[in-house]
Structure formats: C-alpha cells, structure tokens
C-alpha positions, 0 to 999 in steps of 0.5 A: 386185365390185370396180373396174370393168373400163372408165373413162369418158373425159372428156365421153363423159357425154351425160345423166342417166340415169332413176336417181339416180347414173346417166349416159347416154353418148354414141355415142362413150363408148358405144362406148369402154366396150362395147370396153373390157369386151369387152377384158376377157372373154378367158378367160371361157366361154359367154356371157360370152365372146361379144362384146356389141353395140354400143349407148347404154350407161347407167352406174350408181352401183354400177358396172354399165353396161346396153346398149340395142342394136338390135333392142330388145335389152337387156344388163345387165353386171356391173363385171368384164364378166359378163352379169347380164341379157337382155331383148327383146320382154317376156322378161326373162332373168337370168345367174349371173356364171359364165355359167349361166341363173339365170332367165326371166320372161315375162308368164305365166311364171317359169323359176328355175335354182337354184345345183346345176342344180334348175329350177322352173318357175311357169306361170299359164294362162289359166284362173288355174290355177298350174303349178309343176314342180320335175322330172319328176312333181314339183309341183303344180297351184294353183286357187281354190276356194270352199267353205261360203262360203270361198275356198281355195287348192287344190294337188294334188301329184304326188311321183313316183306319188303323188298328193294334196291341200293346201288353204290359206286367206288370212291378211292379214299387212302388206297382203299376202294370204299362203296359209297351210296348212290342216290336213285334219284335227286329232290328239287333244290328249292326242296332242299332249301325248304328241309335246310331252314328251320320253320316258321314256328315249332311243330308238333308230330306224334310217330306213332311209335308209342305202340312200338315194341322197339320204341318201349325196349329202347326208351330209356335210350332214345326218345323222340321229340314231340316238337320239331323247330326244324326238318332237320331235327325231325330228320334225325328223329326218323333217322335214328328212328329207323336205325332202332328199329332194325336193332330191335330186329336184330336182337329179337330174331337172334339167333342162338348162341353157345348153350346155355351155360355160356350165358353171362354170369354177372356174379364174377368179374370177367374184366370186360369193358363194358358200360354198368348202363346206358347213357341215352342219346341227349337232346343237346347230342341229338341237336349236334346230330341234326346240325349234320343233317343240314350240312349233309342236306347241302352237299346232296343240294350240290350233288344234285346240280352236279352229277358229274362231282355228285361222289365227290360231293358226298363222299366221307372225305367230305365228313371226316372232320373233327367231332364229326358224329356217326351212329352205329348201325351193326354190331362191332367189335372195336379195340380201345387206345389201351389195346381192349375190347369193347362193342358198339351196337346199331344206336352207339353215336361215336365222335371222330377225334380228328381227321385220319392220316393220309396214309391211314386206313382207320380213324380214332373215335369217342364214344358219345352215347352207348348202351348198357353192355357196349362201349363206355361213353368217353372210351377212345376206339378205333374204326376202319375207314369201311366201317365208317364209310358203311355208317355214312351210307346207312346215314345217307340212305336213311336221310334219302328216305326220311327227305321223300317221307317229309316231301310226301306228308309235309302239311299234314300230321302237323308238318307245315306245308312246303312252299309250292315253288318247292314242290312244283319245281321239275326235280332234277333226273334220276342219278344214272344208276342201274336197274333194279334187277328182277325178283332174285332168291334174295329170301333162299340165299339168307335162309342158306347163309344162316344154315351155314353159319350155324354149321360152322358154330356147331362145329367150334361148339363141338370142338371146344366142348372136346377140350382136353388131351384127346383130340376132338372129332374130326381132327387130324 
C-alpha cells in the first residue's frame, strides 16, 4: 500500500493500543492525523472524498489508523487515505479502496458486492431457515431437515423459472461440521465406466451457445471446444459452462451499489490488487480440469456401489491434495500471503498449494486463471475449509447434471452412442435422501431478502454521506 499519507509527531502517542503494535493517540495527535489524511483525499471520489470526522485515532503496525468518533462511529482508513471500514450500532460495512460497497454485516445479515458489481445476499430468519439471493430469482432457500433418522440440509433452488431441490449431509473435516452434496440418485457403473474413457475417435459438438449473451461477454475468457476426444473434457465444458452462465446473471441483474460517484475512477491509483486483464482459462488449464473430472467420475462410480461410505468417498478430503483445481462459483473477498485484498469471481480457477493441516480451518491457493479486476494469476491466497467445500458442491452437482445430459443425448448432436450394456443396466437406488418439499415461497423470501439488504446499505450510504463532526441521523 505504500508509505502512509500522515506522520505522527512527537508525544502525540498517549497508549497502547488493544493489539500488539498498535498505539492510542492523544486528542491533539488525534486530531493532527485525521487533518493530515484529509489533506490527502483531494482528487479522490465518493467516499473517500469526503471529510472524515474527528476522533481518538488508533494507529496500527501495518499503517492503517481506525477512528472512534461520536455517536459510536467507527471508521477504518487505509495508509494512502481510503476508507476500508464503517461501523455504528452493530452494522459493520466494508469499502473497496476505490470507494465502491464491498460489504454489510449485521447480526442476521450478509451483504457481499463482488468486484464486477454481483451482490449476494445471505439472510438468516428467525425460524433458521437461510435466504441467499444472487439477482432477481436467483438463490436458494436452506432449512434443516430430518429424515430415517438423519439430518440434512435442504436447498431449493430458483434459477430463473426453474425451481429444484439439492440435499446435503454433514461431513466432520478439522472440527468443522461442512454440507457436502448428496446426489438424488446414483448412474449405472458401466456408465461411469463409459464417461470415464476417452472415445473411440474425437467428437464434434456445437453448444449452441454462439447466440448466448454470457458466451459472447465471457469470450475472451472462456472458449468451449468444437472437438471433444473424451466425456471428460465435454464434462468440463458443460461445467465450466454452466458456472458462466450464472456469473452472467449475477452480474446483469446486479443490484445497485453506492451512488454514482463511487464508480471506479481508473484515472488514480488506489493500490488495489487487481488483474490489468484477464488471463483465460487454456486448453492445457482445461485439460487438467477434466483429468479431475475423471478422478471424481471414480470416486462417485465408488459411492454408487457403497451407500454406506458414499460421503466418504466423495467428500473434500478426498480432493485436498496438492494442485488440486477449483473453480470459483460466488464472488470472494480473499486475502494474499502479504496480507492484501483481492477478489475471485464465479469462473477464477485457483490451485490448492498443499494439503492443509490437521488442525486447520483454511487452506493456501494459487490463482490460476482470473478476470480482469480479480485476483492476479500466481497470487497465493487463502480460503476457508467452507468455502472450498461450496466449490466441490457446486463442481459436483454440475457434474451430476452434465453426466444425466450426456446419458440422455449420447448419440446424437454427434455424441457417440454408448454401449448398450451401459444403458440397459439396472442403475442402482436412489441415495436415501429427503423429499423435495412442496411449492415453498422460495420467490417472496428472495424478493424480502433483497429489500432488507438494501435497507441496511441505504442506512451505512446515509451514515457515511453524514461524515463530519455532526453525528448523522439516528445516532445515539
């Protein structure tokens, strides 16, 4: 981030502060470092051109200084002047150096604005049930449920007008209780074997997807084969094909961020890490990706045959080995080895350095493949254990869904025809997983979920627009 843009005068230092390294100045230094970072925000936009307020400034090691002004306001400021952070009455808001909403936390809710304008927002009612919205009908509803017995978790999806149902059932991993992805049903092992080997000859396929709005938006990223050698690379085209095609929808029914004048300003440098471009996801990135894809093809062939195991079998302990790829599928805020922030968007393919500790509840990874504005390609981030568990389901359910597609057009479109031992097998029962539940109000509880989280960015909007020595509305 560079040299801070104040200095701290001699016995303006009154205290320690609560963490090592940090220092509590008095009212006079105080005041002397808020002037002089204001002093430094000319040419900046939006939030970060608006005066901070007075306050008991606490200095930390790595250069940023936090600011306990009245009316229980609380600002976080970067070394170079930019707002990182806003909290007052248990609402806690997080800035991109640039100016733009990065985040809103509250006791029951999570607002997250990804780095190309996608905002997720995570409700949990009262009745624990959990609303995730990524746009308009699109999200899920997650309650608990019980059944022979077991608990599950129980997500019903809305993508548009479609409406379905994922179950998922704890795996203990590291002290963590982590959902893994149950499939509804289990193909025959002779199918698996069939989507396991390459074929006979190479394949052409057209997807259809030339006409697409996401396909021509994500191009220069992302370009599916006209040739398939093996189920397993057409497997990771409709994978990676349906993980663009919902970022597309994120980031076209994106909801509205700050005002206008928070809008990235390219004209100055901010000091975020970001990528000048983006660097695509390449044939030889692609293939690795589809070398997984039969790996995982073998460890569901396994499950299949051995309900009793089946979590174990495809659980992401069985994945968590080194260069391992996963693809993002929800915009993340991650943090470098260094300590800086950069974002990961649905699409990103990082690379798990090794295998985590044993006590560990995140894991070190390389980013691989990005877009422009995510996380450079070689930076080394970190991950929570939950977080990668959400990519393998997401990667699993997709795999689920592209398996039953190529099971039900093998042989047309150009796709050879599978072995009729492969189709004529009896298939093995379905997992012993609950029941879709009836028509749920899944649309309403996104709809409501949305109007709450832009309430509670209105509110920080407000409360950071009132920046100054005045307290703003509402306080106390």
């Amino acid at each position: 981030m560079g040299k801070p843009v104040y200095n701290i005068s001699s016995g303006a230092v009154g205290a320690k502060g609560p963490t090592p390294g940090s220092f509590v100045l008095t009212p006079s230094g105080s005041r002397d470092v808020v002037s002089q970072v204001n002093g430094s925000r000319a040419g900046y936009k939006g939030v970060n051109a608006r005066p901070l307020p007075q306050g008991t400034v606490t200095t930390r090691p790595d250069g940023h200084i936090n600011i306990a002004a009245s009316g229980g306001r609380r600002y976080e400021v970067r070394p170079n002047g930019t707002l990182a952070g806003f909290s007052r009455n248990g609402t806690d808001a997080r800035f991109r150096p640039e100016g733009r909403l990065s985040g809103v936390h509250t006791a029951n809710l999570d607002v997250q604005h990804g780095v190309h304008g996608e905002r997720t927002v995570v409700l949990r009612r009262p009745d624990n049930t959990l609303v995730v919205r990524s746009g308009p009908r699109l999200g899920y509803i997650q309650r608990n449920v019980n059944y022979h017995g077991v608990s599950y978790t129980q997500r019903t999806f809305i993508v548009g007008d479609r409406v379905f149902t994922r179950n998922y059932v704890g795996l203990r991993y590291h002290g963590m209780l982590l959902p893994q992805y149950m499939p509804a049903a289990y193909f025959a092992p002779t199918f698996y074997g069939w989507a396991y080997y390459p074929w006979d000859w190479p394949s052409p396929y057209n997807w259809g997807w030339a006409s697409e709005p996401w396909y021509g938006a994500y191009g220069g990223f992302f370009v599916a084969a006209r040739v398939y050698p093996s189920p397993a690379l057409w497997l990771t085209d409709f994978y990676l094909g349906q993980v663009m095609s919902s970022a597309y929808q994120m980031q076209a029914a994106a909801d509205a961020n700050l005002a206008p004048d928070a809008a990235l300003d390219g004209s100055i440098d901010y000091g975020q890490l970001a990528a000048p471009a983006d660097t695509p996801i390449s044939p030889e990135l692609k293939q690795a990706i589809a070398d997984e894809v039969r790996q995982q093809l073998a460890y569901e062939n396994a499950a299949s045959q051995n309900s009793v195991q089946a979590a174990e079998l495809t659980g992401l302990p069985q994945v968590l080995q080194p260069g391992h790829l996963f693809v993002a599928d929800a915009p993340l805020d991650v943090a470098t080895l260094d300590g800086l922030a950069c974002s990961l968007s649905p699409g990103d393919v990082i690379a798990l350095v090794g295998v985590p500790a044993a006590d560990a509840v995140a894991a070190n990874l390389t980013v691989s493949a990005s877009r422009q504005g995510d996380c450079p390609v070689h930076t080394t981030v970190t991950l929570s254990l939950d977080q990668l568990q959400e990519m393998q389901n997401s990667f699993r359910a997709n795999l689920d869904q592209g398996l039953q597609t190529l099971h039900d057009q093998q042989g047309q479109n150009g796709l050879p025809k599978a072995p009729a031992s492969a189709l004529a097998d009896i298939p093995p029962p379905p997992a012993d997983v609950p029941p879709p539940p009836p028509p749920s109000d899944a649309p309403a509880l996104l709809d409501a979920a949305a109007q709450q989280a832009t309430q509670a960015e209105n509110g920080v909007t407000q409360a950071v627009n009132a920046m100054g020595d005045a307290p703003p509305p509402g306080s106390r």
